[in-house]
N, C-alpha and C positions, 0 to 999 in steps of 0.2 A: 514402937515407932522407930524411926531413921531418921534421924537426926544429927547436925553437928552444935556446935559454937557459932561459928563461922558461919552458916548458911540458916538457922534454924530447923525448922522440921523440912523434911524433905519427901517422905514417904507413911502413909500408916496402912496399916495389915486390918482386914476382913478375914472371918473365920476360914476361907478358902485360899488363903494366901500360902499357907504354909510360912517356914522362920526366915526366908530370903527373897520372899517376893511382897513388892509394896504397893497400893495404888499412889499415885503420884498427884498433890494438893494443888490442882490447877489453878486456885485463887490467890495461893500464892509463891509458886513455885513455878520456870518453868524447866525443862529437862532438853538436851540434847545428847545422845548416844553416838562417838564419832569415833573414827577407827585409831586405833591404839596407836598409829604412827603420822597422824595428820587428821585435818579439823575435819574431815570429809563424813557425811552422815553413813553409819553402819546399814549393811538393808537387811531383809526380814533373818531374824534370828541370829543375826551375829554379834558376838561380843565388843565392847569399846568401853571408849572412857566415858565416865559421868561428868557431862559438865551440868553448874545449875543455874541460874538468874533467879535470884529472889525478890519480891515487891510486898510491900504494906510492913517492913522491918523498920523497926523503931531506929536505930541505929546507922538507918539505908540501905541499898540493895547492893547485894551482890551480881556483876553482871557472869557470864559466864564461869562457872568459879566449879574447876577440876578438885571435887573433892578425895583423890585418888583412889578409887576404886572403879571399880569393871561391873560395867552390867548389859542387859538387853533387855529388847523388848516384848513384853509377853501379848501373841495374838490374839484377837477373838473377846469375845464378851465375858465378864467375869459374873459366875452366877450369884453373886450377891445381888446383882444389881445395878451396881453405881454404873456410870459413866465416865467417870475419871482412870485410864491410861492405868496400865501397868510395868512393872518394870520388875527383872529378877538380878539381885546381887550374884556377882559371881567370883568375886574375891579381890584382893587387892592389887595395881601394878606391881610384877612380878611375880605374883602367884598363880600364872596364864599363861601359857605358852600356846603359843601356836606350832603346830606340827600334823603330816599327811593333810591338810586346808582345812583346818578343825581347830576348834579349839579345845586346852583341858586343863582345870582346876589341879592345882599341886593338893589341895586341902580336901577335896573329893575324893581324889584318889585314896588319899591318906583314910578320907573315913570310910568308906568300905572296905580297904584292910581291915581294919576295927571292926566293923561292925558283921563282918563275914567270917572271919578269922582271930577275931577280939588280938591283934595285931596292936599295940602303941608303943614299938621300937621307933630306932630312928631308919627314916627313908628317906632317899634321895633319888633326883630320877636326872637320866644322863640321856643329852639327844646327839645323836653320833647321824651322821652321811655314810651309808653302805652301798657304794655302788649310785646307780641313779634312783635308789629308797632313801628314805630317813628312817630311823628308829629309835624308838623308847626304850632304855633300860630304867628299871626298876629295884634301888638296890634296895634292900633289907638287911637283919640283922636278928635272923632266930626265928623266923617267920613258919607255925605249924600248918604250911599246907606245901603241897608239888606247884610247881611253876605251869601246870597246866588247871590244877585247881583256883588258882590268883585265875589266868588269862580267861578261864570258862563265869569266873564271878565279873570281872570287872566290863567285858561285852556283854552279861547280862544286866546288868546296874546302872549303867553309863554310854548314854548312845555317841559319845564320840570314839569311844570304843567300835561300838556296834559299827558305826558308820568305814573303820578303818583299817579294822585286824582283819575280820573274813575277807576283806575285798583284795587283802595284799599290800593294798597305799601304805600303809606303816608297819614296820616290823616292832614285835612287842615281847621284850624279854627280861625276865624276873630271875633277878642274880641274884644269890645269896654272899656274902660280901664280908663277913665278921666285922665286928664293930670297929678294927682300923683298918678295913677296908673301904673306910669313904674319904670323901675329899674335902679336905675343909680348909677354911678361908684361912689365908698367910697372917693375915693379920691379925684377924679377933681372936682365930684356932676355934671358930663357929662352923657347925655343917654347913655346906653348902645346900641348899633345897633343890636348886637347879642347877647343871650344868652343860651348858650349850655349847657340842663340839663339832656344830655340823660346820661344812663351808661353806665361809659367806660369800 
């Protein structure tokens, strides 16, 4: 189930859901999906924030209540049956970026490394402005595959890949990087997961 403290249940999964997508408990829950930089409703298929209103809480409701995470909304009828709405997690704010008018999971990425290349080093991904492109750098650290066998798995696996590499919109390059080759926060001396160099 999906659930907080805060909100109670939010979400519960049917055998067709797969581990990040939920139907959404219309009796007592309701959902709004709105773009990650303003309250404005997301349209088909794009990612935003979860806000939620809850009703019939012993405690009283929650009216729009950003439980910060990232989701969308899933179309078309779910073959279980039900009628109640779905919706798919897609990670947490900052674990999202936007780049080439796409969106893409830091944590996705990360597990098709893994699960392609049984890859669980540390990864960082850097978005740089080349020219009038943006691009994706992908660092690693030890990683057993060519920088053409990452780019040929991750357009296969991930269609905002698919959607962005063949077309040219985003340039997509897999650095190998030794392990103090990455950039990490002044403060904590924690990896940085993202790093956003393009111009604003």
């Amino acid at each position: 189930f999906y659930a907080a403290n805060e909100t109670g249940l939010m979400g519960y999964p049917c055998k067709y859901c797969g581990t990040t997508m939920f139907h959404l408990p219309t009796e007592i829950q309701s959902l709004e999906i709105v773009k990650t930089n303003s309250d404005e409703p997301v349209g088909p298929g794009e990612v935003g924030r979860l806000l939620f209103t809850g009703f019939r809480r012993q405690d009283g409701h929650t009216e729009r209540y950003d439980i910060g995470d990232l989701g969308r909304w899933v179309e078309g009828p779910c073959p279980c049956g039900r009628k109640e709405p779905r919706f798919e997690l897609m990670g947490r704010h900052g674990d999202v970026i936007r780049i080439g008018g796409t969106f893409f999971n830091y944590h996705r990425v990360a597990a098709i490394l893994n699960d392609e290349f049984s890859y669980g080093g540390l990864m960082q991904i850097i978005l740089e402005t080349r020219g009038l492109t943006e691009a994706m750098i992908i660092c690693v650290d030890g990683l057993n595959a060519t920088p053409e066998q990452v780019t040929e798995a991750l357009v296969r696996d991930y269609d905002s890949f698919a959607k962005t590499v063949p077309q040219k919109i985003m340039e997509l390059e897999i650095r190998e990087v030794g392990h103090d080759g990455f950039i990490m926060n002044n403060v904590s001396i924690k990896l940085r997961s993202i790093v956003d160099r393009r111009e604003k």
